[in-house]
N, C-alpha and C positions, 0 to 999 in steps of 0.2 A: 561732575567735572566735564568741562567740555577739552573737547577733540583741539588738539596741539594745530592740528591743521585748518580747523573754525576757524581759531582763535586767530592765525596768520591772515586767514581769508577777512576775516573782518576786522582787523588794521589795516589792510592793504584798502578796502572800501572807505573806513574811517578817513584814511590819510588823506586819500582820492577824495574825499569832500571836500577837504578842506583845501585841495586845491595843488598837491601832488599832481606831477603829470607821470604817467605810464611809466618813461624809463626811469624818472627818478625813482620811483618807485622797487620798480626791477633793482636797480644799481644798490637800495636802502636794505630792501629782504634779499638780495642774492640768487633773485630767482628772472627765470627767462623771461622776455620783455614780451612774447604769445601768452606765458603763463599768467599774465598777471593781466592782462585781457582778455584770457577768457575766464579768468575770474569774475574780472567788473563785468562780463557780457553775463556771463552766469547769475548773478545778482542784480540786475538790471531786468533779464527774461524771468527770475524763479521768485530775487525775495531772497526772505532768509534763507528760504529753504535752500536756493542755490548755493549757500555758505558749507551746505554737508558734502559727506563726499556721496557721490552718485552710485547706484547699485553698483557691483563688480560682474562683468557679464563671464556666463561661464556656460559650461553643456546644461543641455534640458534635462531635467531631470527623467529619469526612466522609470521610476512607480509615478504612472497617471492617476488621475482620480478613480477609472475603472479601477485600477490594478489593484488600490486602497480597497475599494469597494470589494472586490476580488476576493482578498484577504481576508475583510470582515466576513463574508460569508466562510468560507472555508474553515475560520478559525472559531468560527460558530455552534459547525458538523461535530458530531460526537465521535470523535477521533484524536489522537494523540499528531500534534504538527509543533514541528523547528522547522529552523530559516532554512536547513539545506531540501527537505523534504516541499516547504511551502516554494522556493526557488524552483523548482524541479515540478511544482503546479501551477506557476505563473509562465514557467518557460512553456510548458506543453498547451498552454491556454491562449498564449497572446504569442508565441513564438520572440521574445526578451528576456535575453539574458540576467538576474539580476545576483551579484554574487552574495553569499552569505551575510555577510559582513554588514553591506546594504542594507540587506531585509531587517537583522535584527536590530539595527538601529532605527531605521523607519518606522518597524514596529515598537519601539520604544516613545517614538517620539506619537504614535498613534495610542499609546497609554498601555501597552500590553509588555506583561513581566512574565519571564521565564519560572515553572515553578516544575519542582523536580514529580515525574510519571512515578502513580501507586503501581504496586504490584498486586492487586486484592483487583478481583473482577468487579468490573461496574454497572453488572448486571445480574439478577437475580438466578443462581443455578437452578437449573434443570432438576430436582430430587430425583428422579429415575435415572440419570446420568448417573448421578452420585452415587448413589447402591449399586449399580452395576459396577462401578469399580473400587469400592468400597471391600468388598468381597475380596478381591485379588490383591487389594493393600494388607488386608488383614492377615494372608495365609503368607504371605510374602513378612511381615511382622511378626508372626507367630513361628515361623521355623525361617530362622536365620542359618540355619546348617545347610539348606535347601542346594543352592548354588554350590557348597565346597560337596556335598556330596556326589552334585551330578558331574565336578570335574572329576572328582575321585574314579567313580563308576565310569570315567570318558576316558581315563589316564588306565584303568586297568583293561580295558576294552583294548586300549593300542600294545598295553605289554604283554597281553595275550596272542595276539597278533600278530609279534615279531619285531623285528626294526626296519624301519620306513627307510627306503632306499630312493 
């Protein structure tokens, strides 16, 4: 389907061929007697192409191609990274701001999905780690009374004691 605005742009040329002058023109579409000259200039210098509407100019954008580049490394590293964490490595890197919101869409549009952090190590344990507190889990499981006796034996320590002034 082409653009509402094409399609005026190229009657207002159509007409103009056939021999339409500018303000009739203007006076026919309703439209300013500039605008409809710099239309036929526009299609005159472009071609069809000048029938589109022309990019919309707006701020530059603030992730550059390093900053892409940036992020594909980072998001590389064997490390857990979100937008506020990845913002907060692009600001201390390039000194730019980029707010959350930004990142994760960027990075969306750079093909990367969010997927929910394991909680299971991602690296092979230590066995000697393990047995060394393996031991203190077991005795801590095997006498569950452990704790209520040591407040017991802590509470009879102070009522021996007297009352705390």
């Amino acid at each position: 389907m082409v653009n509402a605005k094409v399609r005026l742009r190229a009657s207002i040329i159509r007409l103009n061929n056939a021999g339409w002058s500018a303000p009739k023109l203007a006076k026919h579409f309703g439209r300013n007697l500039q605008s409809v000259h710099n239309d036929l200039d526009r299609f005159e210098q472009l071609g069809v192409e000048g029938l589109a509407d022309g990019k919309a100019t707006g701020a530059t954008p603030k992730v550059t191609p390093e900053i892409e580049t940036f992020m594909h490394t980072k998001l590389a590293e064997d490390c857990v990274w979100n937008s506020t964490l990845l913002g907060e490595a692009v600001e201390q890197a390039f000194g730019v701001r980029i707010k959350r919101e930004a990142i994760r869409v960027k990075l969306q549009e750079l093909g990367y999905s969010w997927k929910r952090t394991r909680y299971a190590p991602g690296k092979q344990v230590n066995p000697e780690v393990v047995a060394e507190h393996q031991a203190s889990l077991e005795t801590l499981v095997l006498d569950k009374t452990a704790p209520v006796l040591a407040l017991k034996q802590h509470l009879t320590g102070l009522a021996a004691s007297g009352p705390v002034r």
